[in-house]
C-alpha positions, 0 to 999 in steps of 0.5 A, spaced: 575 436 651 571 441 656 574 449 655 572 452 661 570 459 663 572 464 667 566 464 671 567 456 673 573 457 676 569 464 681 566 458 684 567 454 688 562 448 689 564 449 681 572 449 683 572 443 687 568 438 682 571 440 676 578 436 676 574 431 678 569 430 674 573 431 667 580 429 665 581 432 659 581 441 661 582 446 656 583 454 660 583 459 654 589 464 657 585 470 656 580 466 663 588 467 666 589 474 665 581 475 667 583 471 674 590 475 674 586 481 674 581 480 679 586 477 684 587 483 688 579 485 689 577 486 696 572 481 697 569 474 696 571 475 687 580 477 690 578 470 694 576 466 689 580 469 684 586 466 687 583 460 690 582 458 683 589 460 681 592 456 687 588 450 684 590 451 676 597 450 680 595 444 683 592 441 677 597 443 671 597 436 668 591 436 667 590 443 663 590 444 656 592 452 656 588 455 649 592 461 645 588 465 640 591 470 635 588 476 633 584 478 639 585 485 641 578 487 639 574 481 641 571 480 649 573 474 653 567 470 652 568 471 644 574 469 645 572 462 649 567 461 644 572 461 638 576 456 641 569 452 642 569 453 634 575 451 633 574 445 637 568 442 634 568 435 639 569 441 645 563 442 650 563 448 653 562 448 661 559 455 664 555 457 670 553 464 665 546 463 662 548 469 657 553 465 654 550 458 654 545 462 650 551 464 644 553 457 644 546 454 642 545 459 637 552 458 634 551 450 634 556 448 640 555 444 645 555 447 653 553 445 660 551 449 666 555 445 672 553 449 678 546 446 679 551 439 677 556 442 682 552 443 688 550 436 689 557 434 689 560 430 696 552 428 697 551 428 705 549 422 704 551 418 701 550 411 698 555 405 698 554 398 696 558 393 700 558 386 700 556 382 706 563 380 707 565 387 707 560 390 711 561 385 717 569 386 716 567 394 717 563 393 722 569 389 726 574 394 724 570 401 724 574 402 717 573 401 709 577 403 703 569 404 700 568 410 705 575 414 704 571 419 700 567 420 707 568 426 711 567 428 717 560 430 720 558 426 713 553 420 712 554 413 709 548 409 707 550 401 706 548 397 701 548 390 699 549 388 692 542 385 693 539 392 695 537 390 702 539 396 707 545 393 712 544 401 715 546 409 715 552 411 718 555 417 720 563 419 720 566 421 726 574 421 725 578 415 724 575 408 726 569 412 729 562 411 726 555 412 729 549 408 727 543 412 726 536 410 729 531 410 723 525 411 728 529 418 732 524 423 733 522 430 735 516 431 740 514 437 743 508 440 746 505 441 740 506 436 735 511 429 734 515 428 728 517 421 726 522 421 720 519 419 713 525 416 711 533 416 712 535 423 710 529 426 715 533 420 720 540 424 719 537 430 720 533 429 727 540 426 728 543 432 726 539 438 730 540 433 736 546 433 736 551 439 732 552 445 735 551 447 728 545 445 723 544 446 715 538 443 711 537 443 704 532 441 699 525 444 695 519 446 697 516 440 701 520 435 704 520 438 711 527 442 713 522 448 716 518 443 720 524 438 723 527 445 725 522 448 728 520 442 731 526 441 735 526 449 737 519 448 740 522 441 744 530 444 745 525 450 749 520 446 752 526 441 755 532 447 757 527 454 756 532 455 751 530 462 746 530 461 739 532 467 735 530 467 729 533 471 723 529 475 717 532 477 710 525 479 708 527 479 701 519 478 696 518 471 692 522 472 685 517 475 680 512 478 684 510 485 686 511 488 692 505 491 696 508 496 699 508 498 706 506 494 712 503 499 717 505 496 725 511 495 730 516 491 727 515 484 730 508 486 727 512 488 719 516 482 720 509 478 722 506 480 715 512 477 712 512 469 709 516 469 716 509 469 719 505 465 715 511 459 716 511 460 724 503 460 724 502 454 719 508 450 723 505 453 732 498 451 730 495 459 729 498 466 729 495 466 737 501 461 739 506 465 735 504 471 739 504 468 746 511 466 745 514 472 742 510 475 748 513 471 754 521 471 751 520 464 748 522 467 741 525 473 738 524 475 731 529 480 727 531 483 720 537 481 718 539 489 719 539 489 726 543 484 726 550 487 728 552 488 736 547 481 737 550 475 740 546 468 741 548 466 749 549 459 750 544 455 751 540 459 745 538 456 738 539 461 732 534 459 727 535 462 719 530 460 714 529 462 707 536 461 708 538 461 700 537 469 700 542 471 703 549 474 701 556 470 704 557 478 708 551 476 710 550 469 713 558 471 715 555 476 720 549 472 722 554 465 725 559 470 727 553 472 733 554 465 736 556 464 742 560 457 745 554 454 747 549 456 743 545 452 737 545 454 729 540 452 724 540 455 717 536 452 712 534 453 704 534 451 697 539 454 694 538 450 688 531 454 686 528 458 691 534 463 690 529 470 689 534 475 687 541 474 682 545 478 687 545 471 691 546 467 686 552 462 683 559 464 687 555 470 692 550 465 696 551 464 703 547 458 705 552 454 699 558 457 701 557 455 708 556 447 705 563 448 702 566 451 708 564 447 714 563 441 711 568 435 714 570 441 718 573 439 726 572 447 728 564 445 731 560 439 730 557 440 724 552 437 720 548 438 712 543 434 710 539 435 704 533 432 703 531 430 696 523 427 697 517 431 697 511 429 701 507 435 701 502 433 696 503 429 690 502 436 686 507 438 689 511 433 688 509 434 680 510 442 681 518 441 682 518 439 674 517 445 671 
């Protein structure tokens, strides 16, 4: 049995998983009364609230409601951890730090599922397949291997022996589109080979999608793709790149203070500069674009009243430091036409508790957009780090 709290249900990377990945569920009556009370508040915690009740609804025959007497003196989540107690073979599956930590010291067994959440419905996705059943879906265009697909989404096939039959996006029914493995970005500074499929179906991505997310730590080359395929969008329709700044410190740093200049030079001064000067060559090209129109920088508090026309690229980075208002505003500045890439880590790179868990807007984005037919939409998350083999070791503490 798994006894769920309330906070699971405020979430819906967590929401969407959670009747899948258990089959025997228990909801405490007091985490109801919790959802009925937050149901009416204005905003993303009435939204998710009732989109939690609405699930409840549709998956009754799998939850076990939990009642507890003598409660009018204990809080919600020493009432969840009473029945934890009662239920000595229970596991505890919460997203709250605080209450994982009240479970170890009282000897019960406790998961954090969002980490586990996140990854859910992988963009791209590995399937094993026979020989047999790999010429019949290349005939057909179709497998009951691939129903779980969605829209937008990557399949990488597999045979039983390992060998790689190939990557294969979803486009609707019977559609299918092979990705190139050696797609590339060139531009005139730099030329982009991807190093192994994920970077593949990226490339194939931003090339392709009116809108564009890249997820993955430290290292693996979101910022290098996008930026390479804004340099080379520019150089081939003179297209301007737009570039958005939540310009939020590194966790557990300290703040300097004020930056004396104008505000492309403030902006300049910030990790932004440091990530466009690395990626451009030097700082001297930077400024030559910004001075010529090529490309703009903006703090996300200039960003109302904006539009991106068509034609023009919208570029956001660090993207897991903003707040679903946020990310909300910035899409809605797109115009028909215009080309959106966000990119980040929400994983562990989030800088400040206010984006963490349900209020991050770069997860948000994934749980909306994905499989949508509103736009061509594309997520990849790439999952290999090639920095350096430091790095690669850094991600482990």
């Amino acid at each position: 049995m798994v006894i769920v709290d309330t906070n699971i249900l405020m979430s819906e990377a967590s929401l969407k998983g959670l009747f899948e990945d258990f089959d025997d569920i228990a909801i405490p009556i007091e985490v109801l009364t919790e959802l009925d009370n937050l149901k009416t508040k204005e905003g993303d915690r009435g939204y998710y609230a009732r989109s939690a009740i609405r699930a409840i609804k549709l998956n009754m025959d799998k939850i076990q409601f939990l009642i507890h007497e003598d409660t009018l003196s204990m809080a919600v989540d020493d009432i969840i951890l009473a029945h934890c107690e009662k239920y000595p073979d229970a596991t505890l599956v919460t997203n709250d730090i605080n209450m994982e930590i009240k479970a170890k010291a009282l000897g019960l067994k406790s998961i954090n599922y969002y980490g586990k959440a996140m990854k859910r419905n992988a963009p791209v996705e590995k399937v094993i397949m026979t020989v047999e059943e790999y010429e019949t879906f290349k005939k057909q265009m179709s497998s009951e291997k691939l129903d779980h697909i969605k829209i937008g989404q990557f399949a990488q096939l597999y045979g039983s022996f390992g060998e790689i039959f190939g990557t294969y996006r979803y486009l609707g029914p019977f559609m299918w589109d092979e990705v190139d493995p050696k797609i590339k970005i060139k531009n005139y500074i730099y030329e982009v080979v991807p190093r192994d499929i994920y970077q593949a179906c990226a490339i194939k991505s931003l090339k392709e999608d009116e809108f564009t997310v890249i997820t993955g730590p430290a290292g693996t080359g979101k910022t290098l793709l996008s930026l390479g395929y804004c340099l080379e969008r520019m150089n081939k329709t003179g297209a301007v790149i737009h570039i958005f700044v939540n310009p939020v410190k590194t966790r557990d740093t300290q703040d300097l203070g004020y930056y004396p200049g104008s505000r492309d030079e403030k902006l300049l001064s910030n990790f932004i500069g440091g990530i466009l000067s690395n990626k451009f060559g030097d700082m001297i090209e930077v400024e030559r674009l910004m001075s010529q129109g090529g490309l703009r920088i903006y703090p996300f508090s200039d960003i109302r009243g904006m539009e991106i026309k068509s034609g023009d690229i919208m570029y956001i980075t660090e993207a897991q430091n903003l707040s679903i208002d946020l990310i909300k505003l910035a899409i809605q500045r797109c115009a028909e036409g215009s080309k959106l890439i966000i990119e980040g880590d929400a994983e562990a790179q989030v800088d400040k508790k206010i984006f963490e868990g349900y209020n991050n807007g770069l997860q948000r984005v994934i749980d909306v957009f994905t499989g949508t037919d509103c736009c061509d939409f594309g997520y990849v998350n790439l999952p290999i780090i090639y920095r350096s083999k430091m790095a690669k070791k850094a991600e482990e503490l």
